[in-house]
C-alpha positions, 0 to 999 in steps of 0.5 A, spaced: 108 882 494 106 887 490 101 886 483 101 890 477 094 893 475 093 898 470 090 905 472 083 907 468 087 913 464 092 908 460 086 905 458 081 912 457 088 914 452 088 907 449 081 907 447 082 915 445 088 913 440 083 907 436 077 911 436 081 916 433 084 911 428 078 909 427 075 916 426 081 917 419 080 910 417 072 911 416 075 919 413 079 915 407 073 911 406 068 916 405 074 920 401 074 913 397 068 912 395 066 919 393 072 918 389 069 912 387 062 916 385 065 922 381 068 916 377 062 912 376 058 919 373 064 920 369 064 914 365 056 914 365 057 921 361 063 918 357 058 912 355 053 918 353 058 922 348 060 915 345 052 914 343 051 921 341 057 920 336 055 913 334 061 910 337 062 902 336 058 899 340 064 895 344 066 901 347 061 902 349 058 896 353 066 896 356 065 902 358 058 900 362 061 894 364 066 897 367 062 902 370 058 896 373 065 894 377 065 900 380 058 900 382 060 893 385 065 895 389 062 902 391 057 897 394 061 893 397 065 899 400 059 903 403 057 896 407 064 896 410 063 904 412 057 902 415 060 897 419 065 901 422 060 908 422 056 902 427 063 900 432 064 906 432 058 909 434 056 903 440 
């Protein structure tokens, strides 16, 4: 009776391909979050435009608070990288 077993190397390319996926997972989200960033600073310049020119008020705390929601979820995106950066790394 013959038993079917797995050699190492199917096991090695296995682990090479996720690694691999993970490795352009962790890029997209670094890539995101930059994005994320360049956006944050953008609307914080904008808001300071809005003030020098006496602009409405509500333009400009709906701006801030949009910027908050940015900085929430930046926040929330860099703990994800960092838990992937760790699986990968160990």
């Amino acid at each position: 009776m013959q038993t079917r077993h797995r050699s190492r190397r199917p096991l090695a390319c296995e682990a090479g391909r996720s690694g691999q996926r993970l490795f352009d997972a962790l890029t997209d989200l670094n890539a995101y979050a930059l994005t994320l960033d360049i956006e944050c600073h953008r609307i914080e310049d904008r808001a300071l435009e809005l003030a020098d020119v006496d602009s409405s008020g509500s333009e400009i705390l709906g701006l801030l608070r949009e910027r908050r929601e940015l900085a929430e979820e930046l926040i929330a995106l860099r703990g994800v990288i960092s838990a992937l950066e760790h699986t990968l790394l160990h």
